[in-house]
N, C-alpha and C positions, 0 to 999 in steps of 0.2 A: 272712567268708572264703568263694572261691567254691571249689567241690573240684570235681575233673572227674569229666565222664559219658561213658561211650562210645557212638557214633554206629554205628560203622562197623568191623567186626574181620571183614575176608572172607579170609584166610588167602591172599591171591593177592600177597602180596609189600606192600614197603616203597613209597613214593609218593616220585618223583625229582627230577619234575617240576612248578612250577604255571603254570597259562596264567592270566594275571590282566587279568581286564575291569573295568570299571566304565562308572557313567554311561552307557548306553546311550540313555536318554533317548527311549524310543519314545513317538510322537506317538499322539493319538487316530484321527487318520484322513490328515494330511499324513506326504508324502514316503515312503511305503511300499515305492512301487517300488524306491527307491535303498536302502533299509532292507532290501529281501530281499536284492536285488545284495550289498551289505555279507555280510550276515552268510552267502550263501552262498561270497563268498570267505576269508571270516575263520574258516568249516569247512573249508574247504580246506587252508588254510596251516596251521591246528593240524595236521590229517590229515598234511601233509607234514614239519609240524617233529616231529612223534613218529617218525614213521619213523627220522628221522637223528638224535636224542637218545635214546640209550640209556638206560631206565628208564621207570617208570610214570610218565603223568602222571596229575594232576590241574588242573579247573577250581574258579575261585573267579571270583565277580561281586561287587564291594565297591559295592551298591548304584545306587540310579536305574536301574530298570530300563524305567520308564516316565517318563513326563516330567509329565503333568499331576498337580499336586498338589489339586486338586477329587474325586479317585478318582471319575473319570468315563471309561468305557471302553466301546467300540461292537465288535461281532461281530468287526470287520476286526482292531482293536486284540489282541483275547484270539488270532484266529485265528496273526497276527505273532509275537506275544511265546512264545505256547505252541510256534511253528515252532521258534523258533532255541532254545529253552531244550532242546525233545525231542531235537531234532539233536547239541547241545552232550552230552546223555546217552548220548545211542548211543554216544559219541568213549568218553567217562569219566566218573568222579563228577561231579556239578557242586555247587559249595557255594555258597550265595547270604546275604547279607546286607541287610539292607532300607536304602537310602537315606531321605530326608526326602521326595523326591519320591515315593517306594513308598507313604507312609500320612502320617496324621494325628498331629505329634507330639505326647505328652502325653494322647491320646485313646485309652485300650484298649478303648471301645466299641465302635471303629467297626471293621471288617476290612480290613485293607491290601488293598494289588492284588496281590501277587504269591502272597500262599497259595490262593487260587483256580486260580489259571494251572497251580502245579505241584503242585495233589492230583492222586495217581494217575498222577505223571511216577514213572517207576524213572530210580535214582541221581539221583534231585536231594535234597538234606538244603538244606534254608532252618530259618536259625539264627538265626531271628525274635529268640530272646529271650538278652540277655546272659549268657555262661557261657565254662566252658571245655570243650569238645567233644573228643574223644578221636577220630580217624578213623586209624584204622592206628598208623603211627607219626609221626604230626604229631597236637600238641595246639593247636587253634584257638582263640585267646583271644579272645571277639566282645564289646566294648560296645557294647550294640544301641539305637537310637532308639528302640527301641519302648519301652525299661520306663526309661529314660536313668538307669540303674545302667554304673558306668566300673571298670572292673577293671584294677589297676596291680599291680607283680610284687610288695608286701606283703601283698596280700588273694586273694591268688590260691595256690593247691597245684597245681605242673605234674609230672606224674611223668618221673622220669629216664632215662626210656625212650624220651622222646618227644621230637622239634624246634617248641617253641614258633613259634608263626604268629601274628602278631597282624592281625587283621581289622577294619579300622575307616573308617566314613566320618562325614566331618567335616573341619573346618580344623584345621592345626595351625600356629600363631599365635598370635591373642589374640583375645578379645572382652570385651566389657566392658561393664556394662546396670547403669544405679542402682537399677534395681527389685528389687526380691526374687527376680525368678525368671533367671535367666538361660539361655543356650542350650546343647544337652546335645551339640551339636557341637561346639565351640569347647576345644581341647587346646592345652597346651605339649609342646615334645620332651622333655621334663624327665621326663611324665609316661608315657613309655613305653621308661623307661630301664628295661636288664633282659632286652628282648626281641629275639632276635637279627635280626630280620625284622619288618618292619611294613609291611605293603598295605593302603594306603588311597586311597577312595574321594571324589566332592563336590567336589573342582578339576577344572577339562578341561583343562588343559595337563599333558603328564605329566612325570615324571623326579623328582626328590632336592628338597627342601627347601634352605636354608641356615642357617646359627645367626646371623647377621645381619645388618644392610640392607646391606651394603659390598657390593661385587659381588664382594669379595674373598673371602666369610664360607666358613669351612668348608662343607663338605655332608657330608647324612644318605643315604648309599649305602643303608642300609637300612632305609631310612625314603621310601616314593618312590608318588607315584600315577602311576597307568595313565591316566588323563586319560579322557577320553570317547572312545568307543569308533570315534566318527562323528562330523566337525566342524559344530558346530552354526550356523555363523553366519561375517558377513565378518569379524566380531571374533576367530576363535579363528583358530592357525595349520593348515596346509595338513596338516601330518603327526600323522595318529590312528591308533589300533589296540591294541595291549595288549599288556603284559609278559612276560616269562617268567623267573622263578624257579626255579635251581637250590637245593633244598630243601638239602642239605647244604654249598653252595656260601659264600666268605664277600665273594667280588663282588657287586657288585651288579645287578640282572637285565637281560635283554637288550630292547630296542625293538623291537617288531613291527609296521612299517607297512603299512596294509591300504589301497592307492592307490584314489580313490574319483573314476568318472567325473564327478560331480555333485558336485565341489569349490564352494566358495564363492571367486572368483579374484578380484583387484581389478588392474584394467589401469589402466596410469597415459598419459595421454597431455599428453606434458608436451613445448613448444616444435615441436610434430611427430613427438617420438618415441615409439615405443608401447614398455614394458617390463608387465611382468607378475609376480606373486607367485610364479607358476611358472617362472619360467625356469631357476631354479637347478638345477630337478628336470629339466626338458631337456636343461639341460646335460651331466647325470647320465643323457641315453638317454629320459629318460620322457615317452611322447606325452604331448601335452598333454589334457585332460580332455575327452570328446567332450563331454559334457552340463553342462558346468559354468555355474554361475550364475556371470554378472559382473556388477561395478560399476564403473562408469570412473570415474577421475583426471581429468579434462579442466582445464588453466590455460586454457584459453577463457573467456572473459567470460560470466558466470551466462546472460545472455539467451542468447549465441551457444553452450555448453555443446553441444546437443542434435548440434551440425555434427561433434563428433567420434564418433559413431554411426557412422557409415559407414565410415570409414577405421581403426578398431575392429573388425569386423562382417569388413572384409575380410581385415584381417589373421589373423584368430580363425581364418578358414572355410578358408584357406589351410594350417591346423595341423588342419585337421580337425575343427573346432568346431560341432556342431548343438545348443547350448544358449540361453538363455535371456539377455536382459541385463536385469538387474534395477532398475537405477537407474545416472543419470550424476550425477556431482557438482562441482561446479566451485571449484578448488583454485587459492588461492592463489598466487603467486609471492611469498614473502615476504622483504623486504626488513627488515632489523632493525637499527636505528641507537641506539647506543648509549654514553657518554661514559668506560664502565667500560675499563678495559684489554682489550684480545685476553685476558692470560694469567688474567685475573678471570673474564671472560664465558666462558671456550670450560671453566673448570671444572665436575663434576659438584655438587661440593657451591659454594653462592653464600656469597660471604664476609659476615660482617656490612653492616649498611647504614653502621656507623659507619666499618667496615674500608673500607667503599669509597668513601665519600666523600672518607678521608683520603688515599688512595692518589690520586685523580683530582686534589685540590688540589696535593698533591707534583708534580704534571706539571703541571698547567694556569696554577699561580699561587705558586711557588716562597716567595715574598718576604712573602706573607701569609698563607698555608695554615695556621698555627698560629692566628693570629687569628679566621679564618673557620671554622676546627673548634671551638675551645673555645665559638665561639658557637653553634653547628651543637648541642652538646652543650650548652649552657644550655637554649635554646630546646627541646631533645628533655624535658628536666626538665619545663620546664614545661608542656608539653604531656605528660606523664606517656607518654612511648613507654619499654617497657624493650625495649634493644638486644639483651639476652640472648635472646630467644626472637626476633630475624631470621636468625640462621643457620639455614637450610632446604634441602633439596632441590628441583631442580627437578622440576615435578611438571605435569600436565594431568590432569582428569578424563575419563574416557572411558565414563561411562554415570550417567545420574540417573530416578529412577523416584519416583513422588510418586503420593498422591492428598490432597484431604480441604482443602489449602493454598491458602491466595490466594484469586483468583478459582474455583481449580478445588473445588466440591462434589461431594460422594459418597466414595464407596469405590471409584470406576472408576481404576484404575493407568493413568497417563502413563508416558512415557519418552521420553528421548532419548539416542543413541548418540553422542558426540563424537567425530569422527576426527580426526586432527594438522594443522594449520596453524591458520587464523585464521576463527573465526567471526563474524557475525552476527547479534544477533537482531533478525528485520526484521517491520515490517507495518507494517495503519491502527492511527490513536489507535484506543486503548479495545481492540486485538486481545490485550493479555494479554504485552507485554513486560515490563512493571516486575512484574510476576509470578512470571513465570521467573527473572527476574533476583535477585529476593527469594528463593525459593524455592532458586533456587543456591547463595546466601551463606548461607542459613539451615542447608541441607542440610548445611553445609562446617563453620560456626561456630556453628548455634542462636542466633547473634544478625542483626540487620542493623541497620548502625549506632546500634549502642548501644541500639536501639530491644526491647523487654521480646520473649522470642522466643514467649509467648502470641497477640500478634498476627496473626504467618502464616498462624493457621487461620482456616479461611474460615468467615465468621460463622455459614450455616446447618448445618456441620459437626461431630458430637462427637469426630470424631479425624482426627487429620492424619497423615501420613506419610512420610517420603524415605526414600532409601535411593541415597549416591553412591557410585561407583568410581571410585578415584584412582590414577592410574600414577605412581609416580614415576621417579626416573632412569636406574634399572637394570631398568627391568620387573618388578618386585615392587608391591604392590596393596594399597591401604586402602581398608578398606568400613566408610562411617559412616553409622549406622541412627538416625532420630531417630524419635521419636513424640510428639504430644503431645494431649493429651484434654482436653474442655472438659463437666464435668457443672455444670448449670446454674450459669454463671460462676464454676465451681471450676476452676481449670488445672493440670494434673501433666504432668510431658515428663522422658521418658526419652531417653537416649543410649546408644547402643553402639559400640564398636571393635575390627575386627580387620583382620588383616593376613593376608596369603597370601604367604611365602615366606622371611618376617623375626621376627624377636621382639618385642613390643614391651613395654619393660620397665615394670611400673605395679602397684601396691599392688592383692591381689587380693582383701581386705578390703571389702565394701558399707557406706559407712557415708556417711552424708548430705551429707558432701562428695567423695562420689566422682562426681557430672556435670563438677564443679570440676576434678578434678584428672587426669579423659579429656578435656576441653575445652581444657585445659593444653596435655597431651599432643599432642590434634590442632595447637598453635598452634606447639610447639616443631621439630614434622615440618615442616607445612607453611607457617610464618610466620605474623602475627599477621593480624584479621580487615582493621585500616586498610592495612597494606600493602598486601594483597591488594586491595581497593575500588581503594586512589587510584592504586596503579601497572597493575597487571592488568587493570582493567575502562574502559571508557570509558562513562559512564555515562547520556552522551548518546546513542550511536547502538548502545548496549547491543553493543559487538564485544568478542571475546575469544578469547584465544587455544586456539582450537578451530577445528572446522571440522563445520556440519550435515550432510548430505546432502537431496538434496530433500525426502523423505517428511517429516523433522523439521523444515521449514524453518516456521514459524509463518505464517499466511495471515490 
């Protein structure tokens, strides 16, 4: 049973207000300059929404306050982080919670990064270790990564005096590991029934959860992260910044975006015409970004890509652009031919393969469609296909990270970022395609063709690793973590699952058919592992429906 401790009792009034950050993600020594920019307008705009919000505020940081997870930090780094945290004090309290990226989890030896930063900070309380914290009249419920003890409203004493806060960073979704130990992030909404408000931290898109994958599924108003503070990459969207929290309030909180010269933008330059990820925000009055990173779109032909540089460049400098372009990528026109219906094809969810088969025969062959299916369905027998697990969503990966697999030896992390249309994996013989390609299916299913999934690791290797991201139809995200270990020709491989923004329903029980019945799971989301090979992949010129960009492009 945890019981509360008081922090903080200064007799200066009730707390009204909370400005809620997270994920700041500060570099060891990149992008600093835009990192001051940031955070000295994100003191501004606190400064100015307190003026017109009647009542006290308070700050909370729900983790990631740094970004490297090595707790490797240079004079520039402490100088950064100690700025915007002292400045955030001057404003008001500030209350911090340690992220995964802040320390070592499961290690109490080692010393996180951010209790150094704020010894001898006034009004900063960092709530390293799980409890329920008393500060005025808000009781802060923290389950902390540090000691990965979870406090839910039966083991918990909140006095009636006080507006429960719950603070936490982690997924809330699913995960799921055959191994004994599992991840001390990984929550259901289930498990934080009870608390009227819950800020959380460790996604960078911000706003409400759903209850599930439908695009329809309810949302958790008070249930919501603040996403990262600052956008990290061309993969995250254009608008970041941080919450705000009416404490007694039963809305859900307000969006505060903090508009950042050094956006990451992607220009599309498609048939000759130039559009941008910004324009919406134009259209809405907002210069466009002096310094921003771009990556173009070009349907130019891969060799001739480079020609749309120029007429990019011009357009950009005409909006007042003196930034950077960072990569051109050469995109597709994609054409997709197909025997299924319009009203089949253009749905979110894909009908069975039985379902569509029999629907194309009813049009294509009226007179024998019943003959050609019941055989269609013999032959499925005996090739042992079960039809129940092809109904799936449409789905694309959008990022895979590996080391230790295939051809690749070591501990040194690969990646690639898949962006939408149709990829390629190109080079010479022996450059490492049937690799990748293995490496992908493996990452997705832990098998490749039927073939035992000890094999992937690369011989001189004792552990292998992936780790993909899958988008599916509505923009919600499955992350499958495999591992697998080879002590002197013993093989053991672990699996995990979880999701970002959906539930997924699975026995939470460890018991030695639990790889069996997350592997299930992954097959019933995203279809079985032969569909996926014989329709999805071409396995001669290794294309699929993705798209690299140059740096990822294999050589």
């Amino acid at each position: 049973m945890f019981s509360p401790k008081s922090v903080l009792y200064d007799n200066l009034g009730d707390f009204h207000w909370i400005y809620h950050l997270s994920d700041i993600h500060i570099r060891v020594l990149e992008r600093h300059e835009e990192y001051y920019y940031i955070f000295n307008s994100c003191l501004d705009i606190i400064k100015n929404k307190i003026k017109i919000n009647e009542g006290r505020p308070i700050i909370c940081i729900t983790g990631d306050v740094f970004d490297n997870q090595r707790l490797e930090m240079k004079p520039e780094t402490v100088q950064l982080a100690r700025f915007f945290i002292e400045e955030l004090a001057k404003i008001t309290y500030v209350i911090i919670i340690p992220g995964n990226h802040d320390l070592i989890e499961g290690n109490q030896k080692r010393l996180d990064q951010i209790t150094p930063i704020i010894t001898y900070c006034n009004r900063v309380i960092y709530l390293k270790e799980s409890g329920i914290y008393i500060v005025n009249n808000i009781s802060f419920i923290v389950s902390s990564l540090y000691d990965a003890k979870f406090i839910n409203k039966s083991n918990c004493i909140i006095p009636s005096n006080t507006t429960p806060i719950y603070l936490y960073h982690g997924y809330i979704g699913s995960i799921f590991n055959n191994s004994s130990s599992t991840t001390s992030r990984a929550r259901r909404i289930a498990d934080f029934e009870g608390f009227p408000k819950v800020l959380l931290g460790d996604i960078h898109e911000w706003g409400p959860i759903r209850y599930s994958i439908q695009s329809t599924g309810s949302m958790t108003q008070h249930m919501q992260y603040a996403g990262s503070l600052i956008q990290q990459n061309f993969g995250e969207k254009i608008c970041h910044g941080f919450l705000l929290w009416n404490v007694n309030g039963d809305e859900g909180p307000q969006k505060v975006w903090i508009p950042n010269p050094y956006s990451f933008i992607i220009v599309k330059f498609i048939d000759g015409r130039i559009t941008t990820t910004y324009d919406v925000f134009m259209a809405e009055g907002q210069k466009f970004p002096e310094k921003a990173r771009i990556r173009i779109d070009s349907d130019l032909k891969s060799e001739l890509k480079y020609m749309s540089e120029k007429p990019v460049k011009e357009y950009l400098e005409k909006l007042g652009w003196k930034g950077s372009i960072c990569d051109i990528k050469h995109k597709e026109q994609i054409v997709v031919t197909t025997n299924i219906s319009p009203e089949i094809s253009n749905n979110c969810i894909i009908p069975s393969e039985n379902e569509a088969i029999l629907e194309i025969l009813k049009k294509e062959d009226k007179l024998y469609h019943e003959d050609l299916y019941n055989l269609h369905i013999s032959i499925s027998k005996k090739c042992n296909i079960d039809d129940s697990i092809q109904i799936h969503n449409k789905w694309r990966p959008i990022n895979l990270k590996w080391y230790g697999l295939a051809s690749y030896r070591g501990t040194k992390e690969h990646s690639i970022d898949f962006i939408g249309g149709v990829s390629h994996i190109s080079g010479h013989n022996a450059s490492g395609k049937s690799s990748i390609k293995n490496i992908l299916i493996y990452s997705i299913y832990g098998q490749i063709n039927d073939i035992e999934d000890h094999t992937i690791i690369n011989k001189y290797s004792e552990k292998g690793h992936s780790e993909i991201t899958i988008s599916l139809h509505n923009g919600f995200k499955l992350i499958i973590t495999r591992d697998i270990t080879n002590k002197k020709g013993k093989y053991t491989s672990d699996v995990s699952l979880r999701s970002e923004g959906f539930i997924i329903n699975i026995s939470e029980s460890r018991t030695k058919f639990y790889k069996e019945e997350v592997d299930k799971k992954i097959s019933e989301i995203l279809g079985n592992p032969s569909t996926f090979i014989n329709n999805s992949m071409n396995l001669r010129t290794m294309s699929w429906n993705s798209t690299m960009s140059k740096n990822e492009e294999l050589r």
